[in-house]
C-alpha positions as CSV (number, residue, x, y, z in Angstrom):
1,X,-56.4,-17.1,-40.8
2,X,-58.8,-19.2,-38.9
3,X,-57.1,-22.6,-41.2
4,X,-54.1,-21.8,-39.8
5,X,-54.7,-21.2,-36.3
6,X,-56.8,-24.8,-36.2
7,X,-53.8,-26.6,-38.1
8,X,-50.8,-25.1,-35.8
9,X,-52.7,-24.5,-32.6
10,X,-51.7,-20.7,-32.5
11,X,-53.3,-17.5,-31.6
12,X,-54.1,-15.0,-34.8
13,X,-53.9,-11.2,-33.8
14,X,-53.9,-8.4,-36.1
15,X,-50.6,-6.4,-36.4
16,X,-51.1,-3.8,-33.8
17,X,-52.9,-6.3,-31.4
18,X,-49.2,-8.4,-31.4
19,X,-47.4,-5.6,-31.1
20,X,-49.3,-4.6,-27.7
21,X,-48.6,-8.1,-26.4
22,X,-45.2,-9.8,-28.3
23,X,-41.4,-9.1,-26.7
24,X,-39.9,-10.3,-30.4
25,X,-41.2,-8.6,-33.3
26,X,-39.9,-10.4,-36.5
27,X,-40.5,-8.3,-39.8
28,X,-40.5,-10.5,-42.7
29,X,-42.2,-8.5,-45.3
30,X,-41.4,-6.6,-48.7
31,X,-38.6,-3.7,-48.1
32,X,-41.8,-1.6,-49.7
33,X,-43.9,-2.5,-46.9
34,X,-41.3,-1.9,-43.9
35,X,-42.9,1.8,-43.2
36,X,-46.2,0.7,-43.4
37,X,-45.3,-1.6,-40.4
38,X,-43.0,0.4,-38.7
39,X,-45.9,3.2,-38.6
40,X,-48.5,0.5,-36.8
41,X,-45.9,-0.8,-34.2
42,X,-44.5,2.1,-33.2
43,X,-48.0,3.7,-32.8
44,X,-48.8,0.3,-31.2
45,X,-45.8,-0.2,-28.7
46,X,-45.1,2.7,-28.0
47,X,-42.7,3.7,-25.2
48,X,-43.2,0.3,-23.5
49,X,-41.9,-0.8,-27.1
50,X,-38.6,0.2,-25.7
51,X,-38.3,-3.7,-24.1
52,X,-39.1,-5.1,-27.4
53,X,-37.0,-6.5,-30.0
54,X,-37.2,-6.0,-33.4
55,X,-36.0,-9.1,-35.7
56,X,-35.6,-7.9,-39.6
57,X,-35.4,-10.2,-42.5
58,X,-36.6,-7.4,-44.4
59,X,-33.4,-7.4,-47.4
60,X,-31.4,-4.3,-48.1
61,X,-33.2,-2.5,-44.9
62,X,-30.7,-1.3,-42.9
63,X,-31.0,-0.9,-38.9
64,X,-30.3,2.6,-38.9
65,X,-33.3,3.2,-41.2
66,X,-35.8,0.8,-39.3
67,X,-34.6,2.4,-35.8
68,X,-35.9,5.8,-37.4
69,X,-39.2,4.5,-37.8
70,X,-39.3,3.3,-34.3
71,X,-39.7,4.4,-30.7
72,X,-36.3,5.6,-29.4
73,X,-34.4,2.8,-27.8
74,X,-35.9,-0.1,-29.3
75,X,-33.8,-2.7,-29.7
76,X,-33.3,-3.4,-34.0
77,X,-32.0,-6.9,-34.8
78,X,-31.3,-7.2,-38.5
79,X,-30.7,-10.9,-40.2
80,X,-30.0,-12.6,-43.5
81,X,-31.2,-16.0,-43.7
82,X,-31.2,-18.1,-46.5
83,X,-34.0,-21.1,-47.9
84,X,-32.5,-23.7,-46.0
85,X,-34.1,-22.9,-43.0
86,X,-37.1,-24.5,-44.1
87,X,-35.5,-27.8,-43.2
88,X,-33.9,-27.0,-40.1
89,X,-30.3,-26.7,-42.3
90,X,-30.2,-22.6,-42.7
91,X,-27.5,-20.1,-42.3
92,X,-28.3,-16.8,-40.8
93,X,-26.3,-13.8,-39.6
94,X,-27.4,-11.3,-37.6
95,X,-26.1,-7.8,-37.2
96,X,-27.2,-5.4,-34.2
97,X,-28.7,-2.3,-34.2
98,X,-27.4,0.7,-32.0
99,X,-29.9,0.3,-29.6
100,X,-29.6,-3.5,-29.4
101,X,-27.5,-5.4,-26.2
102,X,-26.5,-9.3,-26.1
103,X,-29.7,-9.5,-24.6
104,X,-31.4,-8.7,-27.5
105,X,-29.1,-10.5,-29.6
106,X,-29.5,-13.6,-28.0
107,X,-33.7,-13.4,-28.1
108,X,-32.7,-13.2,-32.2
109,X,-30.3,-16.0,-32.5
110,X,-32.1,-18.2,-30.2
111,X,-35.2,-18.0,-32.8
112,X,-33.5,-18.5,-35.8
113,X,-31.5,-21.1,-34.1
114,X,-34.3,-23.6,-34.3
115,X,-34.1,-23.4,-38.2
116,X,-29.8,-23.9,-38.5
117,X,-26.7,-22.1,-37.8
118,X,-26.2,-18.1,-36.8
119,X,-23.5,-16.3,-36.6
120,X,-23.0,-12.6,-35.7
121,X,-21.1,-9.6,-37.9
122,X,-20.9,-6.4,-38.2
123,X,-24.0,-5.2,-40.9
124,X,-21.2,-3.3,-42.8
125,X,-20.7,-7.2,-44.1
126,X,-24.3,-8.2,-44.5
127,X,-23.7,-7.6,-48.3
128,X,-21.0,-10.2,-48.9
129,X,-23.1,-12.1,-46.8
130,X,-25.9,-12.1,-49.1
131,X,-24.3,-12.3,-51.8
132,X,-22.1,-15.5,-50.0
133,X,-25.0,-17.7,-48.0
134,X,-27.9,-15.7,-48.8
135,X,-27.9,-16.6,-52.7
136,X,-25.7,-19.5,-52.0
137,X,-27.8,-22.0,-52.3
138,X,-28.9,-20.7,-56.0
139,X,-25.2,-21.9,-56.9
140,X,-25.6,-25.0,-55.0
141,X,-29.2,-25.9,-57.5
142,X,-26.9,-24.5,-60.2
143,X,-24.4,-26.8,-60.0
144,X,-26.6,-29.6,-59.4
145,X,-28.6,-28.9,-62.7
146,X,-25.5,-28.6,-64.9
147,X,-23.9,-32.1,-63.4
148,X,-27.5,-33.8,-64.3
149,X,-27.4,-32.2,-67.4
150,X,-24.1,-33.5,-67.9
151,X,-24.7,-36.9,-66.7
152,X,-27.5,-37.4,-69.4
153,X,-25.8,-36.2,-72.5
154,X,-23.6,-38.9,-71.0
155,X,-25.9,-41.6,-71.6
156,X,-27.7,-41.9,-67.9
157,X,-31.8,-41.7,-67.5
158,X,-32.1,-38.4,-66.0
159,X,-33.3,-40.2,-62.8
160,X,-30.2,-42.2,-62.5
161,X,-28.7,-38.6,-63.0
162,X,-30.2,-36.8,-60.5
163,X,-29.7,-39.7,-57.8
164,X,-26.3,-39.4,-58.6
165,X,-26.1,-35.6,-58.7
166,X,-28.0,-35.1,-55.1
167,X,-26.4,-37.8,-53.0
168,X,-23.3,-36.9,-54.2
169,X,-23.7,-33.0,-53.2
170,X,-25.6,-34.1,-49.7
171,X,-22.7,-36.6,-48.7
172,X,-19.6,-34.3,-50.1
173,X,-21.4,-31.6,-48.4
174,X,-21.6,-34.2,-45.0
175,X,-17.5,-34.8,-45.5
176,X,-16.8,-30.8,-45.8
177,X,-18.6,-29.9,-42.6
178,X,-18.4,-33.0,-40.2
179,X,-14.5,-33.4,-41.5
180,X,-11.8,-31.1,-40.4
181,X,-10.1,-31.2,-43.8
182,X,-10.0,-27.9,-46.0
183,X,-11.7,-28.2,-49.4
184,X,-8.9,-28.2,-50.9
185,X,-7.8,-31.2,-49.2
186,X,-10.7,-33.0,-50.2
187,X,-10.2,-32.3,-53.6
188,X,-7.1,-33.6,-53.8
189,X,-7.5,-36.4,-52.3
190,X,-10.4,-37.4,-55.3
191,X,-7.9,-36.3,-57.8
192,X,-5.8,-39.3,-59.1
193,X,-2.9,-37.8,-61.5
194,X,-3.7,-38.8,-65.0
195,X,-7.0,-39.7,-63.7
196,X,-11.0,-39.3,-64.7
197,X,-11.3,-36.2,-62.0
198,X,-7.8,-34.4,-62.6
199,X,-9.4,-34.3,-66.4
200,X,-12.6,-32.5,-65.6
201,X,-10.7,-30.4,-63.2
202,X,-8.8,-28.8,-65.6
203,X,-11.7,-28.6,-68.0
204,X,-13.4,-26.8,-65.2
205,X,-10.0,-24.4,-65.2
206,X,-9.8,-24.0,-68.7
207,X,-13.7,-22.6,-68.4
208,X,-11.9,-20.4,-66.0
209,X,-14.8,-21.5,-63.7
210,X,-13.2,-20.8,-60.0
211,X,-12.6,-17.3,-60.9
212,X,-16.8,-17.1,-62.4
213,X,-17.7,-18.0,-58.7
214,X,-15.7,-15.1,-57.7
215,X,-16.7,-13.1,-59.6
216,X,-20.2,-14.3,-59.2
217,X,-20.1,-13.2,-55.7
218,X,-19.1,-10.0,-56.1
219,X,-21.7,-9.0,-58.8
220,X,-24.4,-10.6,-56.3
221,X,-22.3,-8.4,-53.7
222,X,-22.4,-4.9,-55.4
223,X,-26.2,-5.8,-56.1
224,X,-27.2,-5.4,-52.5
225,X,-25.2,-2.5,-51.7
226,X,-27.1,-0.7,-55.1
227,X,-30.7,-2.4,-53.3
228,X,-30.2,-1.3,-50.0
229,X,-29.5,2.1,-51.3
């Protein structure tokens, strides 16, 4: 602890010290450990708790059940990030406890917006969510490792592969959100008739590979409903 306060310049406090003192209260910790916590800030905060907010990145912990644990009235802010934060390029959603106002909301989105995008929805979506953005970018590395792959059975030296591979995901990824075309625009607009893309299009059809993303989804989908159960 001492390491990291001389690197970053910031003040260390044990878990009930910050939650005497802090107005944002971010729980990022196992879904096991979310009583353990909710136990020391509630006995911590108390009823001046009630001006607090709660941020959640705890997965598959749903408001209602963290608001249980907690002082009544204090404001639950539940999110679903995903790894891209890390460089300033996430996307998170948050959804709002019962207790929780726009003032509360916009303490949470004003956080996370230093790491990306947020949006708000209802948490009755948060699963498609994860399942959509929160394991998104495992599909993304997916991808990326099968085109490489592809690219050296091909022939290339795998580092010609993945240069290839990665500028070509960072700069298609550039055209879909600086652009205002659709992806399906795009798409078309690679894919000459007759040509090189139109064939591994409808090698990617024949694989029936649109409807695995699909399908991909909802598996990852009904996954966190059965964890957050």
């Amino acid at each position: 602890m001492d390491a990291v306060v001389e690197q970053h310049g910031v003040r260390a406090a044990t878990a009930a010290e910050a939650a005497q003192q802090a107005d944002v209260h971010v729980l990022a910790v196992k879904p096991a450990d979310v009583p353990a916590v909710l136990a020391t800030l509630s006995e911590a905060a108390g009823h001046e708790g009630r001006d607090a907010v709660v941020v959640s990145v705890a997965a598959g912990v749903t408001t209602a059940a963290l608001e249980a644990g907690l002082p009544d009235g204090m404001a639950v802010v539940r999110v679903m990030p995903n790894t891209p934060a890390v460089l300033g390029a996430g996307m998170s959603v948050v959804s709002r406890g019962s207790a929780a106002d726009d003032e509360s909301v916009r303490l949470a989105c004003a956080l996370l917006g230093t790491a990306g995008e947020v949006l708000e929805l209802p948490e009755k979506q948060l699963d498609a969510v994860t399942a959509t953005s929160g394991s998104g970018p495992a599909y993304v590395f997916y991808l990326a490792e099968a085109m490489i792959e592809g690219a050296v059975l091909q022939g290339l030296s795998r580092p010609v592969a993945r240069q290839l591979t990665l500028q070509t995901i960072l700069g298609s990824a550039r055209m879909l959100v600086e652009g205002e075309d659709s992806p399906t625009v795009l798409r078309e607009r690679v894919s000459s008739p007759g040509g090189t893309t139109m064939a591994a299009v409808a090698t990617l059809d024949a694989h029936a590979t649109r409807a695995a993303v699909v399908d991909a989804i909802r598996a990852a989908t009904e996954r966190s409903v059965e964890l957050g159960a």
